[in-house]
N, C-alpha and C positions, 0 to 999 in steps of 0.2 A: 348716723352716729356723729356726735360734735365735741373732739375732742375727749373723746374716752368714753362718752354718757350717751347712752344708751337709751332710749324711753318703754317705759313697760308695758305700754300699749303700741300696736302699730301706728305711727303716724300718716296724714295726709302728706303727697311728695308736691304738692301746691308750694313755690317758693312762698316763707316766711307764713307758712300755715301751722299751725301746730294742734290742726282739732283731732279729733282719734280717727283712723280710716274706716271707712263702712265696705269701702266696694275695691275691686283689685281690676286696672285698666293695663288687659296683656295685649302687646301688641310685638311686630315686629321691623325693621328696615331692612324689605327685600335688598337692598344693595347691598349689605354688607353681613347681613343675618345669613346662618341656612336655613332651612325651609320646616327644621324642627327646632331653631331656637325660639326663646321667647324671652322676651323682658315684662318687667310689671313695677306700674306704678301704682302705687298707693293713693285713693282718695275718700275725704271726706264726701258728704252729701251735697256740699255746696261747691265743691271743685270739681267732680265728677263728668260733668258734661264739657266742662274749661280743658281739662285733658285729653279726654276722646276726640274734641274737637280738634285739639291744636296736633294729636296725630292722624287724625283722620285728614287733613288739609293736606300732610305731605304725602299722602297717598300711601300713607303705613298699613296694613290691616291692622284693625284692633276690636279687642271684645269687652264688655266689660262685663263681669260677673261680681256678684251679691259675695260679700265678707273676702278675708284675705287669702289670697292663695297664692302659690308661689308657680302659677302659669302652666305647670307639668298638664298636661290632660286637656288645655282650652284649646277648641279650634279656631283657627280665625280664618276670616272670609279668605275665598281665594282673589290672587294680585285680581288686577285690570289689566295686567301688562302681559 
């Protein structure tokens, strides 16, 4: 939300992206998460893998599932740690 506005479709969370999201990238940071939260980003088709990648490097789990969801119900891999 940017100052009040709202968009009527979900957007891609791709800084200065504005295509509409296809897929929801739920992941978590074992450090500071518990073990049943979940965050989720939003991406387009073309951001999609730019995200998973840039949490998967910090060693977050993350999943990415088709259309948007709000994370409840996604498993994601267990830590390495």
């Amino acid at each position: 939300m940017i100052l009040g506005f709202s968009p009527e479709s979900p957007q891609c969370s791709r800084a200065e992206c504005r295509a509409d999201a296809a897929r929801s990238v739920v992941w978590r940071n074992p450090k500071i998460h518990t073990i049943d939260r979940r965050k989720v980003w939003l991406a387009c088709d073309e951001h999609v893998e730019y995200l998973r990648d840039f949490l998967a490097s910090r060693a977050f789990p993350v999943t990415v599932v088709d259309g948007v969801s709000d994370g409840s119900g996604v498993d994601l891999p267990e830590e390495s740690r």
